[in-house]
N, C-alpha and C positions, 0 to 999 in steps of 0.2 A: 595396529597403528592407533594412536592418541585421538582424542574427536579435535572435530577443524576448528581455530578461532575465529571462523567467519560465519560457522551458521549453529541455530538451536531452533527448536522443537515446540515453535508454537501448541499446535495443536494437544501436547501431550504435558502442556504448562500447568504447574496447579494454580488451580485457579484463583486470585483472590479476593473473588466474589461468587459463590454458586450455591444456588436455591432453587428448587421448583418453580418458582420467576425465570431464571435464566442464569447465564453465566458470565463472566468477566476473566480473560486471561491476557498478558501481558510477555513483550520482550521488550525491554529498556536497555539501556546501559548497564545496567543492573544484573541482568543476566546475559549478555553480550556484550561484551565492554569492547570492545572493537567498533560498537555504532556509533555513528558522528552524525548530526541535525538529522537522523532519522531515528523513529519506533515504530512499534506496532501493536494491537490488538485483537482478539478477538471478539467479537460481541454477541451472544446468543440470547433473543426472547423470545419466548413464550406465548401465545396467542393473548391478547389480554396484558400484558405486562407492557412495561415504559421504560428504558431508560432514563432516569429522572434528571432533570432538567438542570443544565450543570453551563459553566464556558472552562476556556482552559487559558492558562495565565500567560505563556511562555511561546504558544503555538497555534499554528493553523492544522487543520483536519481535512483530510480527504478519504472518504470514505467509499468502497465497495460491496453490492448486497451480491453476497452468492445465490439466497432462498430466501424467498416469501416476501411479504407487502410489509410496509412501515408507511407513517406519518412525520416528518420531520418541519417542527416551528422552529425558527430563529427569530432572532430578533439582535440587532445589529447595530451599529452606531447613526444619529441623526435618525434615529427612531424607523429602523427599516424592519418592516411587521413581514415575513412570511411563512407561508406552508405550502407541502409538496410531499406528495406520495415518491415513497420508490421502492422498485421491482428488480426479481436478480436482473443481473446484466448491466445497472441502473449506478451512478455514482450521486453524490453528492459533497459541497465544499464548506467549512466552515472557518471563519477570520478570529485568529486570535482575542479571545475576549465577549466574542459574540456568541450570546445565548441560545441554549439551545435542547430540545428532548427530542427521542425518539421512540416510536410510540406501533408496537404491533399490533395490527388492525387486518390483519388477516387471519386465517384459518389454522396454518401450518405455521411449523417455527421457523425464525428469522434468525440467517447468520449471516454477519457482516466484519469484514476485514476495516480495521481504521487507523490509517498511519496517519505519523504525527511530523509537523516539521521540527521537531528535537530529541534527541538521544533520550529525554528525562520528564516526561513532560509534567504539569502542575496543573490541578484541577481545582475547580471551587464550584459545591452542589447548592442550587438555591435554597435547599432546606438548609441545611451548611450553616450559608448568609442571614438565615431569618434568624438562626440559634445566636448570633452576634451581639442583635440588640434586642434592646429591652423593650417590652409592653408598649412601654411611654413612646419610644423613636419610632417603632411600627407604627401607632394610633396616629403620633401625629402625621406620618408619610402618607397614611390613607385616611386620612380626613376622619378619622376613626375616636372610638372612647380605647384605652390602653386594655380596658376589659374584655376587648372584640377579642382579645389576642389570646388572652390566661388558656381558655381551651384549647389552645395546640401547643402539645407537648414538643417543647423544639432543644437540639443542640448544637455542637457544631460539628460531629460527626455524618458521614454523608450515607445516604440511603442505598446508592450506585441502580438499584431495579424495584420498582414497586409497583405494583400491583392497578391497574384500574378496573373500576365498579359501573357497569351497565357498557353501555355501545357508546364507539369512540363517533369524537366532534371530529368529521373531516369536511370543512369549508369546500364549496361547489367551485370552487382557483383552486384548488389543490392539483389538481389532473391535467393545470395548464401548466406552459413551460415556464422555469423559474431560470436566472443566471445562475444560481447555486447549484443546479441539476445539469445532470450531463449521460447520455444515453448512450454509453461506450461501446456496449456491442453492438451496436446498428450506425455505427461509425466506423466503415471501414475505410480508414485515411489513412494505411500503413501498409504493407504489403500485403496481398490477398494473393500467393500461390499456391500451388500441389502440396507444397512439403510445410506452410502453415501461414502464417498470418499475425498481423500486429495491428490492432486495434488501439489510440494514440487518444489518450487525455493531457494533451498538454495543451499554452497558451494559445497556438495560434489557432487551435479549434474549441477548445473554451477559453475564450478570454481573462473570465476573475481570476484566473490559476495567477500567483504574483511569485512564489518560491516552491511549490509543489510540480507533478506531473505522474503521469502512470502510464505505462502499456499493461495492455492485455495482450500477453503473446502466449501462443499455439504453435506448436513445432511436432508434425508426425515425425515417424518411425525412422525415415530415410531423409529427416533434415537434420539440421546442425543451424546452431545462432553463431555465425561467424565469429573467430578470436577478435578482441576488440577492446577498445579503454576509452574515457567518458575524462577527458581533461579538467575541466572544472565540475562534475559531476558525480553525487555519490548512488550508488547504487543501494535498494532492500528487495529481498524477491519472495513472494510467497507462493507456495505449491498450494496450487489448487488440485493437478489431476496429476498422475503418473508420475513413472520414476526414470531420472536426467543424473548424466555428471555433470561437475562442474571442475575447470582448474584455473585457480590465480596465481599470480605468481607476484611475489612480494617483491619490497624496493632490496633487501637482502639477496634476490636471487634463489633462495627458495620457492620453491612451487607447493600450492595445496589442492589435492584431488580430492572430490567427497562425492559420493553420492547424493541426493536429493529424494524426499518420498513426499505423498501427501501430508500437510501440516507442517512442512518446514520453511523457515525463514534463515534467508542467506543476506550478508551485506559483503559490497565491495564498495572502499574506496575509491577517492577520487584517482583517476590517472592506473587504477592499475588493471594489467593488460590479463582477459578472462576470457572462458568461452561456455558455453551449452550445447549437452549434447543430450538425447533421447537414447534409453539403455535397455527400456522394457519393450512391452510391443504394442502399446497404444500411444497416444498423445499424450503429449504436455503438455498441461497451462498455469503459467505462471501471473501473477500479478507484479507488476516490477514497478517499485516506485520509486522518485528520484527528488533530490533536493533542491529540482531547478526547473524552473516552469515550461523552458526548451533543453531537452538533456543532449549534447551534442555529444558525438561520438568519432573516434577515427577507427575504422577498420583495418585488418591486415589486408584486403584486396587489395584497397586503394594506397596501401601503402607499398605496395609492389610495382605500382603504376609510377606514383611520382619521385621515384630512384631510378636512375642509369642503370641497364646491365651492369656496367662498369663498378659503378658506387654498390650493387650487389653483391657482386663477386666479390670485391674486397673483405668487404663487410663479412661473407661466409668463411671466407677464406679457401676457396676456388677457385678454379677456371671457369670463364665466361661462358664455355660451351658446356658445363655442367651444370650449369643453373636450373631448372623446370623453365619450361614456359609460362607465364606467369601472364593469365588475362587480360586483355588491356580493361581495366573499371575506372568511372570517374565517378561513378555513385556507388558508395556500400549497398551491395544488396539487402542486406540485415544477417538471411539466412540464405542458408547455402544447404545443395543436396550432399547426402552421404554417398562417396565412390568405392571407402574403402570400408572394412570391417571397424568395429568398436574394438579402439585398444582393450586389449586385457589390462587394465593396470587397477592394482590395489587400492582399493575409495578411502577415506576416511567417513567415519557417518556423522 
């Protein structure tokens, strides 16, 4: 079978940025033409390295550390100055336009997932911005002679990872809490059972969230993420651990089954009806981000509830005593236990 138009191969992206500093990989539209107001990243530095200090034109950022420590400054509209450590497990948010580096200051290397609220997103590096103007416009912005400037060799090409020289500045507020930071794994405000768990970045547990949102979902061996669709909501999912099916089924009536491994990013549309399933024999965790800062969702439990037997049976085209019994639920559970075997059915990868 042909590869799915729903998902590609973050992890195995060529990169296009990678140096003994670190790495920079990308899915856009570009390479997923199926994504709508979402992307995604991968970001890997280096003990000692920076992501250099850039905003982004088009979108907001929501960002995931899988490993190791970083420093992140912004600097934001009406002159909003901050910094804020973060550790895996650890997210953080940044607003369209608003400035911003990220700075490893730890031991070991830093990987960080960073979706974007657009399919394409547009970046501009403050070195970039310096290569723009001339001697004279810089001298006079910083009260400066134009000659302050001649010594730094500048363009408008962007640097993406550079390097820093001695031991990093991190502010004694860095360790406190910021609104931009959000400590997702020690939030457990989603379902916490046997068969996994959903750990929930959205608005109404961080607030500044305005068109972003993320779970952290975990699914053992013998769970399943109930069939289900996101009406005004788009789905992007990243494999963080083990390997899952997935099937959508499009507004054609086609259906896509694929596999899922580590490093893979999947998107679903809004409204269309999908499921997760666990196929190896350990866990899954997914990172799933969504383009709404509450991603509402209709499950099939609950949609077995608010139909008549009657309006069922039609609908199958059966007899009423051939129906299953069918739960009474008024709340999607999310995920549901496995009772039967893992279809055998052919993946797409």
């Amino acid at each position: 079978m042909g590869k799915s138009p729903h998902v590609a191969f973050l992890i195995s992206a060529e990169p296009f940025y990678n140096t003994k500093l670190g790495s920079l990989q990308r899915i856009s539209s570009d390479e997923l033409p199926i994504l709508k107001n979402l992307s995604i990243k991968r970001l890997i530095l280096e003990p000692g390295s920076i992501r250099e200090p850039h905003w982004h034109a088009n979108c907001n950022e929501l960002t995931y550390c899988l490993s190791g420590k970083v420093l992140v400054t912004q600097l934001d509209v009406g002159n909003e100055f901050m910094n804020f450590t973060i550790t895996a497990g650890q997210m953080f948010f940044v607003k369209t336009g608003a400035l911003h580096h990220i700075e490893n200051i730890g031991e070991e290397t830093a990987e960080l997932i960073v979706a974007f609220r657009h399919e394409a997103p547009k970046d501009f590096s403050l070195s970039a911005s310096f290569g723009a103007m001339s001697d004279a416009v810089l001298g006079n912005t910083y009260d400066a002679p134009s000659s302050a400037f001649r010594g730094i060799t500048r363009n408008t090409s962007p640097k993406y990872i550079v390097q820093r020289k001695g031991n990093p500045t991190v502010p004694d507020t860095a360790e406190l809490p910021n609104p931009h930071k959000f400590d997702v794994e020690n939030a457990p405000n989603g379902p916490q059972v046997e068969i996994g768990s959903a750990n929930m970045a959205r608005k109404d547990f961080w607030p500044i969230l305005d068109n972003m949102s993320m779970y952290s979902l975990r699914i053992e061996e013998d769970g399943m993420r109930e069939p289900h669709w996101h009406p005004f909501t788009a789905e992007m999912g990243y494999v963080h651990k083990g390997n899952a099916r997935m099937s959508v089924m499009d507004p054609d009536g086609s259906v896509d089954t694929y596999t899922l491994k580590p490093g893979d990013v999947y998107f679903i549309p809004h409204a269309y009806p999908h499921q997760i399933e666990v196929i190896g024999d350990e866990e899954i965790h997914f990172l799933i981000f969504f383009d709404a800062p509450i991603p509402g969702d209709v499950g099939y439990r609950t949609s077995a509830t608010a139909l008549s037997r009657e309006v069922l049976a039609a609908t199958f085209g059966v007899d009423e005593d051939q129906l299953p019994e069918f739960p009474f639920t008024v709340k999607d559970p999310l995920l549901v236990g496995r009772k039967n075997p893992v279809d055998p059915v052919k993946s797409k990868i």
